[in-house]
N, C-alpha and C positions, 0 to 999 in steps of 0.2 A: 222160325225157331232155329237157333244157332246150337249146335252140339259144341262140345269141348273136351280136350285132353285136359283131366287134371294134372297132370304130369309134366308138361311141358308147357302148357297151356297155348296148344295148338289148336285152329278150329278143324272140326272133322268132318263136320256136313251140317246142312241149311236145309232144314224140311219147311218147302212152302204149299202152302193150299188156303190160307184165309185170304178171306176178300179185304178185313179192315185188323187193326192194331192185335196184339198177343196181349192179355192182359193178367193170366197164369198159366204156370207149367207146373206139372210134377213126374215125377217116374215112378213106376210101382217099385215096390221092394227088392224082386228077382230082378231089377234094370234090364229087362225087355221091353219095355212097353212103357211112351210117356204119352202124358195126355196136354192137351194146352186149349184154354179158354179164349174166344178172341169176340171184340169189340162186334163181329159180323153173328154176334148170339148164337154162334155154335164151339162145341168139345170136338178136337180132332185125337184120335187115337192112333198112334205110330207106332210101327215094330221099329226097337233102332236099332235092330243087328242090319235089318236091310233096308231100313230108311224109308219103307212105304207104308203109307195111309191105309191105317184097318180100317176105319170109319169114321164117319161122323156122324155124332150125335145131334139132333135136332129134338127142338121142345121148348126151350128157352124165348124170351117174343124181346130180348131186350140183353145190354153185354152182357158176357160172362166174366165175372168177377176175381174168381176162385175156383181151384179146382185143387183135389185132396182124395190118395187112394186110402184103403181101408187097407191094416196091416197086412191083410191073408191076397188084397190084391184085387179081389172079386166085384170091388165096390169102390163108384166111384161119387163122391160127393163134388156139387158145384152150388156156388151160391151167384148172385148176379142182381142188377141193378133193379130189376120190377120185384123186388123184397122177395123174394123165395129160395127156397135151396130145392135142392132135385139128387136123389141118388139112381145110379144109372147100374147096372148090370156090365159087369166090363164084357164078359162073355157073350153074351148078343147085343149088346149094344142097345137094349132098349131100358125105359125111363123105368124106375121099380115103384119111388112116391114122388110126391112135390111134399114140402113143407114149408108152412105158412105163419106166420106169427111176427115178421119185423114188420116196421111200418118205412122203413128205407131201405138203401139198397144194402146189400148181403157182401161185405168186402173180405171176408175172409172164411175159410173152413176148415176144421181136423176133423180125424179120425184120432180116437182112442186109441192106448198099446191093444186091448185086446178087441176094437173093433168094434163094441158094443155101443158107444157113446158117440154122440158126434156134437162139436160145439160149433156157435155158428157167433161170428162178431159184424157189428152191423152199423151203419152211418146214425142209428137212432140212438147209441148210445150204449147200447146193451149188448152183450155176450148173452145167448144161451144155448143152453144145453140138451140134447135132443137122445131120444129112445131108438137106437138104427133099427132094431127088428119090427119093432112097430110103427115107427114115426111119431111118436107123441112125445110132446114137449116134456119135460122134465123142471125144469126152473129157468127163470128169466132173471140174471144176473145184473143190476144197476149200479152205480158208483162213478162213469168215469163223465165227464162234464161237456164232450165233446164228443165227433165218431170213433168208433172202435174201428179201426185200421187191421191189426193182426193178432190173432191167435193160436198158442203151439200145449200140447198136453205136456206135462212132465213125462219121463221114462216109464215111469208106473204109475203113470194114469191120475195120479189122486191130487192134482195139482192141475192148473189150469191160468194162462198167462195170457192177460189181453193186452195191446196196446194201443193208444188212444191220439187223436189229436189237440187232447188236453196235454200232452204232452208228457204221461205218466204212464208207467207200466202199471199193473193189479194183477196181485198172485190174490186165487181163488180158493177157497179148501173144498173139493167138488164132494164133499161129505158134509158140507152145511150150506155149500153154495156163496160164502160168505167171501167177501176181500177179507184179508186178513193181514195184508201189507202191500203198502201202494211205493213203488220205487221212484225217486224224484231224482230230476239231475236232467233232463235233455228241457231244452229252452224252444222247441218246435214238434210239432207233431212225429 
């Protein structure tokens, strides 16, 4: 993982420890703490003020996909290629659920503004929608013709944007669960 000056856009440091490819990264909120998903089916957690490995998370039997903090930071969602997501405990480091329900692999993950939601977009076509305190599914969103690639929340939550390798975005209204406008215009996934 390569750090970077926005400002200059100078590199500032390389934090290494996986065995195979990086295949996401985030930073919590406060920018202390980023996490990165790698082909070697582990979460590594880095302080970056001092550049050293808080842990690694083990659980996963297959890559890691995705990785997404929870706004308040506490919580860390991963999804990954044997269909399942997992939220993890930033604080110990240990696994809190697994959740289950795609039938491929799990390419992308959010956290909700206030935390409570978590969406999950998946090579089988579907976006859905998950209960973080409890883990239970909420609605299974269909529409787009191809894998769902990436997902982000609007500002205030009530909005929900997949993108596909149909080659379409689909804004969601997460209060019917419904596409309610599909944006065309990109000629590739």
């Amino acid at each position: 993982v390569k750090l970077w000056e926005v400002q200059n856009g100078q590199e500032l440091h390389t934090l290494l420890g996986h065995a195979k490819e990086i295949k996401s990264v985030a930073i919590r909120a406060d920018g202390n703490i980023l996490a990165s998903g790698s082909a070697d089916t582990t979460i590594s957690l880095w302080n970056i003020e001092s550049w050293k490995e808080l842990c690694v998370l083990t659980g996963h039997s297959a890559e890691v996909l995705s990785v997404a903090f929870s706004p308040d930071g506490k919580i860390l969602a991963s999804g990954n290629w044997d269909n399942i997501i997992k939220l993890w405990d930033v604080t110990t480091g240990k696994e809190i659920r697994t959740l289950t329900g795609h039938s491929s692999p799990v390419s992308s993950v959010a956290l909700s503004p206030n935390g409570r939601l978590l969406a999950s977009g998946s090579w089988d076509k579907t976006s859905r929608l998950w209960d973080v305190p409890s883990g239970k599914e909420i609605c299974s969103m269909t529409g787009h013709l191809d894998k769902v690639n990436s997902i982000a929340f609007s500002p205030n939550g009530l909005i929900l944007a997949s993108g596909s390798s149909d080659s379409t975005i689909k804004l969601w209204k997460l209060i019917t669960s419904k596409g309610y406008q599909a944006l065309t215009g990109h000629s590739s996934p």
